[in-house]
C-alpha positions, 0 to 999 in steps of 0.5 A: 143683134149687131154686126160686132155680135159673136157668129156662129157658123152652121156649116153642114155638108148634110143639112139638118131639116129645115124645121130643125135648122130653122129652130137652130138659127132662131135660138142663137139669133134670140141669144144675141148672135150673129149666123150663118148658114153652109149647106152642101158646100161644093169644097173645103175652100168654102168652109174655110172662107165661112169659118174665118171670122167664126167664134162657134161652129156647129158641124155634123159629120163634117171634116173639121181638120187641122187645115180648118182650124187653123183658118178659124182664126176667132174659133172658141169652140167647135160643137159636133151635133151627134154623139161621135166627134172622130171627125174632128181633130180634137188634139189640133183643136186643143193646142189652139185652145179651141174647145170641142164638144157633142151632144151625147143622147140626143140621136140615140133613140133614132139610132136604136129604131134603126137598129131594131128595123134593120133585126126586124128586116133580117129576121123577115128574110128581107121581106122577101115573103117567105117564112121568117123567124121573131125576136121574141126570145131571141138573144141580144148583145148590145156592145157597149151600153152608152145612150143608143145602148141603153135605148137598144136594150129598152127596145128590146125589154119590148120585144121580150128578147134575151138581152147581154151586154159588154161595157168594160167602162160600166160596172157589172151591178149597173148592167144587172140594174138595167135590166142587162146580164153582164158578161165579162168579155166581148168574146163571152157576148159573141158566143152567146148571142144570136144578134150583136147590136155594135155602138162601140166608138172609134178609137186606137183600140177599137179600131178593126176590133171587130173581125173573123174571130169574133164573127165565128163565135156566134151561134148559128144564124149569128147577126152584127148590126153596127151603126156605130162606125165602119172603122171598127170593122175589120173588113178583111175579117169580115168577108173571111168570117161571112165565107167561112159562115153560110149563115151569119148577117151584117147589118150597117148603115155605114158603108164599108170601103168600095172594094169590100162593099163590092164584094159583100154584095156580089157574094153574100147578097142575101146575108148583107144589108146597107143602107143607102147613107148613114141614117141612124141619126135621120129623123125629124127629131133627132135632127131638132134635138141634136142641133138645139142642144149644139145651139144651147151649147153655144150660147151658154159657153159663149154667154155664161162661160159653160163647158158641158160635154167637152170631148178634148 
């Protein structure tokens, strides 16, 4: 490796572990590359002074706007580790022709443990010593069934729950194929599921989708666990729906606005949980398997012209 050799910047406002940034920095050096580590970076200022002579970037939930695109000057390529990209500005990074890509499927296993910790914990009333109820036989949405969908649902084969799910991108016969009965419309899995597991991305459409009326067509003791993002949430709706309902949950590991988090947690305490940050992608292995593949990536777009995964 020299100094003229391509770097590649790890800039990680939430660092991965050191075992999986270690892993990271070895395979690019190995490749040839030149790296550089930013962690907890106090501003935006320091990211754009690392990413100035960058050819690649690896990011996590970081804000990749159009101010630091433009201070990429050598940028080719952006690589978000994790499946959602929506704090990248994907359209300002094409029209420099910057290429963005994700790492679909590597996260997913630990965002579905998640999910089914968070069911579990609802179901047990918290853990709070009193009797609760089981999954077993209970009945299961999965909203959208991309990779933690499918590892949602195949969590649940285990727990021998009643399993629905609602992707208007997957044909019926391929949900019938996992195991899944298809349902024609978001509203049909809401009316007919006890629990809702939310992996729907942020987009125009999908943006505060899910809301009051959605929310009130769950049967009795109806629960929405979304570790998908908080943006999808109609958080008005929301509170309207948790109010109007004594007995409906929300589980999330994203946290809502202040003013609504504030509120969830003053009136419907025991029918809310949050997690302290989003942790859906937390593990060791995630965070090994996310980077090594954005580091993989790297090295076959920047050595062999390879342009899996790209999002824009």
């Amino acid at each position: 490796m020299t100094e003229n050799a391509p770097k590649v910047l790890i800039a990680t406002e939430k660092p991965f572990s050191a075992d999986a940034k270690d892993a990271v920095v070895k395979r690019l050096e190995d490749a040839g590359l030149r790296v550089e580590v930013l962690e907890k970076y106090p501003n935006e200022a320091a990211l754009l002074s690392a990413i100035a002579d960058a050819q690649a970037v690896i990011v996590r939930s970081d804000d990749i706007n159009a101010g630091v695109l433009a201070a990429g000057k050598a940028l080719k390529l952006v690589v978000r580790a994790g499946a959602g990209y929506d704090n990248v500005d994907c359209a300002a990074a094409k029209a420099k022709d910057i290429a963005v890509m994700n790492t679909p499927g590597q996260n997913s296993n630990a965002v579905a443990e998640l999910a089914f910790g968070m069911m579990i914990y609802a179901a047990r009333g918290g853990f709070d010593g009193k009797s609760g109820t089981e999954l077993r036989g209970k009945t299961l949405g999965i909203h959208a069934l991309g990779n933690v969908g499918m590892n949602v649902l195949r969590l649940a084969k285990g727990f021998e729950m009643e399993v629905s799910a609602f992707d208007p991108f997957v044909d019926a016969k391929v949900i019938e194929a996992t195991g899944a009965k298809p349902v024609q419309s978001v509203e049909a899995l809401y009316k007919s599921c006890q629990y809702v597991s939310l992996h729907i991305p942020n987009t125009p459409v999908t943006k505060s989708s899910i809301g009051e009326k959605l929310l009130m067509f769950m049967p009795k003791g109806g629960t929405l666990v979304n570790t998908a993002r908080k943006e999808v949430i109609d958080e008005a709706g929301l509170l309207a729906a948790m109010k109007g309902r004594s007995d409906l949950q929300y589980l999330t590991d994203i946290g809502p606005s202040e003013p609504t988090e504030a509120a969830l947690k003053t009136d419907f305490a025991k029918r809310f949980f949050m997690t302290p940050k989003k942790m859906g992608a937390q593990t060791e292995e995630a965070n090994f398997n996310a980077g090594l593949a954005a580091a993989n990536q790297i090295i076959g777009f920047l050595q062999r012209g390879e342009r899996v995964y790209i999002v824009n």
